[in-house]
C-alpha positions as CSV (number, residue, x, y, z in Angstrom):
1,X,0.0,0.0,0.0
2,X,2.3,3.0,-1.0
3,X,0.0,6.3,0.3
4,X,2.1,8.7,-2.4
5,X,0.3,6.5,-5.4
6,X,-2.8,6.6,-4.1
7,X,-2.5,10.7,-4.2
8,X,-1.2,10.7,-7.7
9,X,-3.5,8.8,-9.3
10,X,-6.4,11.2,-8.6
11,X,-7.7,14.0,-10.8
12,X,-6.6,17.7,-10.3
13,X,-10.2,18.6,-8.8
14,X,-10.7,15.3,-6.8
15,X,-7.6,16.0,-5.0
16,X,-8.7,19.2,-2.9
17,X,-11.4,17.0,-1.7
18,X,-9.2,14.0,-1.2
19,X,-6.7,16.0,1.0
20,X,-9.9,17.1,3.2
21,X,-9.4,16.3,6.8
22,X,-11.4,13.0,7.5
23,X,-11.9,10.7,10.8
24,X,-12.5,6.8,10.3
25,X,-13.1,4.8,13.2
26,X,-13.4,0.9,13.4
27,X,-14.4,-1.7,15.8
28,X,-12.9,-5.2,15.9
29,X,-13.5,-8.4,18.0
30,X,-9.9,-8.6,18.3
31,X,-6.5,-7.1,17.0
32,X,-4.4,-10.0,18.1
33,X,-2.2,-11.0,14.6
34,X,1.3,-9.4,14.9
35,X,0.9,-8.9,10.8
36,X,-2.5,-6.8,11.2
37,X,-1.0,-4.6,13.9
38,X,2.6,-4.0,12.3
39,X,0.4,-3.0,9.1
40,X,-2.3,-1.0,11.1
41,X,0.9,1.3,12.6
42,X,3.0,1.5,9.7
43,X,1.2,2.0,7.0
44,X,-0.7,5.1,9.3
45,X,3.0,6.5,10.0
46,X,3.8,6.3,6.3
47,X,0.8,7.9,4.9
48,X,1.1,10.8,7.3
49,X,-2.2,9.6,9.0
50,X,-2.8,10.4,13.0
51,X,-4.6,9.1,15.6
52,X,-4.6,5.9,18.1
53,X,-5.5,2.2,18.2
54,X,-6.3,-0.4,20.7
55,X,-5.0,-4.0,20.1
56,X,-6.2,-7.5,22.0
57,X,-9.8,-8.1,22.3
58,X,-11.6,-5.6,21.6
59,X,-9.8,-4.1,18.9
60,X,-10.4,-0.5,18.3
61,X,-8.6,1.9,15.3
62,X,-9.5,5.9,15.5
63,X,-7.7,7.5,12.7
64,X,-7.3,10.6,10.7
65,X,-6.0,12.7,7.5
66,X,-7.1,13.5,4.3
67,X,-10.1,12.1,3.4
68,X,-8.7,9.8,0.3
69,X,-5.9,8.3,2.4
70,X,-8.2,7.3,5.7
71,X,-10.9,6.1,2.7
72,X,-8.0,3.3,1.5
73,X,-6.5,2.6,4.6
74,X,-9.8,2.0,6.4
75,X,-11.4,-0.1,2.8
76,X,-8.1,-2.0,3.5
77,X,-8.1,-3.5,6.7
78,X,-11.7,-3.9,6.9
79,X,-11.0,-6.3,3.6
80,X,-9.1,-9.1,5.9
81,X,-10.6,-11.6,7.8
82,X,-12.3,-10.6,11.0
83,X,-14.4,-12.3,13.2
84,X,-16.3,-8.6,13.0
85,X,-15.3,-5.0,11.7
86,X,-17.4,-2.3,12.1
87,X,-16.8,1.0,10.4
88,X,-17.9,4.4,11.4
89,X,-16.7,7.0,8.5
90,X,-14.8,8.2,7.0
91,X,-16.5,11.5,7.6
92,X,-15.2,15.1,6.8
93,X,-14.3,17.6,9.8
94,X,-13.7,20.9,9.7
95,X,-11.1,22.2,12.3
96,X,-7.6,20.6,13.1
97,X,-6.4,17.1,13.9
98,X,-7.5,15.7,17.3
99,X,-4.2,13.7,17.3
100,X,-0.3,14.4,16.4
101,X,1.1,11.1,15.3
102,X,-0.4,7.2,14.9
103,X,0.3,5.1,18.5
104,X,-0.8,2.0,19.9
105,X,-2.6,2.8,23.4
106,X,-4.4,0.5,26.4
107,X,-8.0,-0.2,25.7
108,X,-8.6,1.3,29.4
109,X,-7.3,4.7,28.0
110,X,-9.3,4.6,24.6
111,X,-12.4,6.5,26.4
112,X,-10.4,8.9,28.0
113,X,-8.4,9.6,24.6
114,X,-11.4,9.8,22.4
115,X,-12.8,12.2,25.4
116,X,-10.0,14.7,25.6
117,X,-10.2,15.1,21.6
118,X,-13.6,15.9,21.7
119,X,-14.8,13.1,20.1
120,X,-17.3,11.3,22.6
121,X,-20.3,12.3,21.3
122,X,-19.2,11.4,17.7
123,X,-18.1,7.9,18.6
124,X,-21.0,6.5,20.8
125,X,-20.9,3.1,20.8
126,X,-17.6,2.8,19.4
């Protein structure tokens, strides 16, 4: 998945909407393969993509960046096998980025992450 194709291959005015900031967030029964979580960090640092995941049982991913880029990444993951994947976006946001960087966090400080971004209200049930 190289993040700098995925950007050129796009039209001239589907690119202003692709680099639109966008928030994807996705619900797993479990993140427990050491394959799935290298690719889940990696491939967010490489694309320039920020925000935090949970891995173990539940899995949880929050991510964000331009909307093209979290559109792939997201479609990309949610293709492997899971026992379940739930998606929630990507939707567009107006503002800033929530988070600086991609990093792996405890599932007991997902809440209070999700919380101090602002982002409670749009992740109920997540």
């Amino acid at each position: 998945w190289k993040p700098e194709v995925v950007l050129q291959q796009i039209s001239a005015e589907e690119l202003s909407k692709a680099k639109k900031l966008s928030r994807a967030a996705m619900y797993m029964h479990h993140i427990t393969a050491p394959w799935k979580q290298r690719f889940i960090k990696e491939a967010a640092k490489r694309a320039g993509l920020s925000g935090i995941c949970v891995f173990g049982k539940p899995g949880r991913i929050l991510v964000e960046g331009p909307l093209e880029l979290v559109s792939r990444y997201a479609a990309r993951i949610k293709s492997w096998p899971w026992k379940r994947c739930d998606l929630q976006g990507p939707w567009t946001v107006d503002g800033d980025r929530a988070f600086h960087g991609f990093r792996e966090i405890k599932k007991a400080d997902f809440k209070k992450e999700v919380a101090a971004a602002g982002l409670s209200e749009q992740l109920k049930g997540i």
